[in-house]
C-alpha positions as CSV (number, residue, x, y, z in Angstrom):
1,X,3.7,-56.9,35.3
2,X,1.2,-59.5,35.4
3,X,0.3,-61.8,38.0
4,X,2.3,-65.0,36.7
5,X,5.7,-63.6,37.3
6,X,4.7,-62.7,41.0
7,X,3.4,-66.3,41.6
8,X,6.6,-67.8,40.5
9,X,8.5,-65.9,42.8
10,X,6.4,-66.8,45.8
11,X,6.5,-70.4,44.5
12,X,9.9,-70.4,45.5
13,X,9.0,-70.1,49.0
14,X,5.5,-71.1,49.5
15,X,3.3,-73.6,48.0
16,X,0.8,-71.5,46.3
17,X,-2.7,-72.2,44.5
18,X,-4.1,-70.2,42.0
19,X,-7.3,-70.2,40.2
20,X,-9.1,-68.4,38.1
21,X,-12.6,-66.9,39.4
22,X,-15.4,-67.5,37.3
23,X,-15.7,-65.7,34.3
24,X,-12.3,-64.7,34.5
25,X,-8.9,-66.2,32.0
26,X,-9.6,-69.7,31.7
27,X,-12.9,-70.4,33.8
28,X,-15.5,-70.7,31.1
29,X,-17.4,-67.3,30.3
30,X,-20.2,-66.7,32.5
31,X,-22.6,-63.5,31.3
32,X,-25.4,-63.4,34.1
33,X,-24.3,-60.4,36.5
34,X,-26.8,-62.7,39.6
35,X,-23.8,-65.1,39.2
36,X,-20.8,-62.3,40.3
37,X,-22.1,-62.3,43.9
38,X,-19.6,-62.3,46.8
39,X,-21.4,-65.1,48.4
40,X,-21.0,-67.1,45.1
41,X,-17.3,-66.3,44.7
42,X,-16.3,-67.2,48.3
43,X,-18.0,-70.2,48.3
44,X,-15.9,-71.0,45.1
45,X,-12.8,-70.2,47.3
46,X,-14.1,-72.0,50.1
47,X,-14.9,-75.2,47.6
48,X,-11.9,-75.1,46.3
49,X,-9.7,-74.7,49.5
50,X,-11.8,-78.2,50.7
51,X,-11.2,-80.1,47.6
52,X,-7.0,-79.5,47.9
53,X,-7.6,-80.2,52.1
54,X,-6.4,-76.9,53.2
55,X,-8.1,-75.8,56.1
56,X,-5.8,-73.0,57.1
57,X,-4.3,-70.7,54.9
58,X,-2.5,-67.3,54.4
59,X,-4.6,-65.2,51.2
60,X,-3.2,-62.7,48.4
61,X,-5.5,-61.6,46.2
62,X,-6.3,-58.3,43.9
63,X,-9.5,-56.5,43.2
64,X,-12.4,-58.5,43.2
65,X,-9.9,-61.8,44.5
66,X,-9.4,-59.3,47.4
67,X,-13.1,-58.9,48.3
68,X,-13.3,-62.8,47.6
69,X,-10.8,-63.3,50.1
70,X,-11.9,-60.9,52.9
71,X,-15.2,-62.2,52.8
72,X,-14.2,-65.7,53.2
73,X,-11.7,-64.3,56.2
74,X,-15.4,-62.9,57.8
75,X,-17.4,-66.0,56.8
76,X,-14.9,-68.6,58.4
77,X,-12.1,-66.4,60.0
78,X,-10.2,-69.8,61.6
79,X,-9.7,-70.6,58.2
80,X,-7.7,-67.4,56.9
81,X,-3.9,-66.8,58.8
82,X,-3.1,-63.6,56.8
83,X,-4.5,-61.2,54.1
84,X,-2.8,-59.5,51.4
85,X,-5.0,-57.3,49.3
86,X,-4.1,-55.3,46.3
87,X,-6.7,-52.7,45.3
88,X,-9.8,-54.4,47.3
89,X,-12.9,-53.4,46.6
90,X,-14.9,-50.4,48.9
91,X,-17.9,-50.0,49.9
92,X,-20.0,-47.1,52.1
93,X,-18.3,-43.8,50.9
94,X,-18.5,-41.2,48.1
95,X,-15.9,-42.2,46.4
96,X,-16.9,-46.2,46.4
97,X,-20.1,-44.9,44.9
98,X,-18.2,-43.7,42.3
99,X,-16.2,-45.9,41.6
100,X,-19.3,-48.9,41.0
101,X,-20.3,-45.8,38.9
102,X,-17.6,-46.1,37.2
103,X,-17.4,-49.8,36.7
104,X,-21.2,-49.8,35.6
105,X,-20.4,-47.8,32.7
106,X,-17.3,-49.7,32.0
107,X,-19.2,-52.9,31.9
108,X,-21.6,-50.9,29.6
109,X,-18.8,-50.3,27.6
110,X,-17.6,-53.2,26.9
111,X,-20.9,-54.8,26.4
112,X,-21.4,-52.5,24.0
113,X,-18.2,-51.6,22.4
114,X,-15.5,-54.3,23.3
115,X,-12.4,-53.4,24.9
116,X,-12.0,-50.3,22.9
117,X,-15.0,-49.0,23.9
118,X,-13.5,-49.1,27.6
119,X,-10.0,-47.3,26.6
120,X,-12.4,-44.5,25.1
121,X,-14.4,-44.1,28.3
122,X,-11.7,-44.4,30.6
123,X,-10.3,-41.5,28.3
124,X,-12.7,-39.5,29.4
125,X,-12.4,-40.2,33.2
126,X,-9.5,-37.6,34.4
127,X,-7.0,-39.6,36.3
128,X,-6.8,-42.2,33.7
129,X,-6.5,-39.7,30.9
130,X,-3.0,-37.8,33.0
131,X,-2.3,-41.5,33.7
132,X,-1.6,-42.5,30.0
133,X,-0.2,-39.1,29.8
134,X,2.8,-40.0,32.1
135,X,2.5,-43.6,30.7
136,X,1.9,-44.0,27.2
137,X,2.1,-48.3,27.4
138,X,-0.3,-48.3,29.9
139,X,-3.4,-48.9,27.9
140,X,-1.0,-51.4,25.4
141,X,-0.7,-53.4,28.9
142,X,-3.9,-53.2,29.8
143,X,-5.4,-54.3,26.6
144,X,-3.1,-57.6,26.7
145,X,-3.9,-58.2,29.8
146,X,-7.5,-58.1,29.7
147,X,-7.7,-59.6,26.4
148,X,-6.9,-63.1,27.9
149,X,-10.8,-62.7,29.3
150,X,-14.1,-63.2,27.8
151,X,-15.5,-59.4,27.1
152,X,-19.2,-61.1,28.3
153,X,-18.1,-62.5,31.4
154,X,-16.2,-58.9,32.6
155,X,-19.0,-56.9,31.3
156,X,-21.5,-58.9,33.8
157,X,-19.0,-59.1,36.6
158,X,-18.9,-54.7,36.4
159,X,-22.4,-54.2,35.8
């Protein structure tokens, strides 16, 4: 399930604001990696939560909108009620070494090979191979999903 369905259900309850981060759906491509900084991202966020007047707010965000998010929370922490974070980035262990391993060469990948390029290496990374094992569709989703992004713009923002 993608993320629309999710923020229609909250939008029931909450008055929500979504956007997409640079490079990312509908923001226009952006292919220099020196632009995917954290401090570049949050100060989107924190742009963006200025121009719509919010000065307080409660956060949901997944990946690198996680990270976005928590940094904001640690830049201006009066500003950020609550955090929800889906699969936030890691940093300072083995296996967060790994995984920027991991989304270098995917990057790479794609750079090099489109999104095909990235379902043959994540083939070849063992979890993700039992994964489509024990769920055929998954790469169908994945593919649609990440198709409704520029293949530059990812590539710079995993490299």
């Amino acid at each position: 399930m993608g993320a629309r369905p999710r923020l229609d259900a909250l939008a029931e309850h909450f008055t929500v604001l979504a956007y997409d981060a640079r490079g990312h759906a509908e923001s226009p491509p952006v292919t220099d990696e020196s632009r995917y900084t954290y401090p570049l991202l949050s100060r989107d966020l924190r742009e963006l939560l200025d121009h719509v007047g919010w000065d307080r707010t409660a956060m949901a965000g997944a990946s690198m909108g996680a990270a976005t998010q928590a940094r904001v929370a640690m830049e201006e922490p009066d500003r950020v009620s609550s955090l929800v974070m889906a699969r936030p980035g890691t940093s300072g262990t083995a296996s967060a070494e790994r995984l920027q391993l991991l989304f270098r060469l995917g990057g790479e990948a794609l750079r090099t090979g489109g999104w095909d390029a990235v379902v043959g290496f994540l083939m070849t990374i063992p979890e993700a191979a039992s994964e489509r094992v024990g769920n055929p569709e998954r790469v169908e989703t994945l593919l649609k999903e990440w198709s409704r992004h520029d293949e530059r713009s990812i590539a710079a923002a995993l490299i």
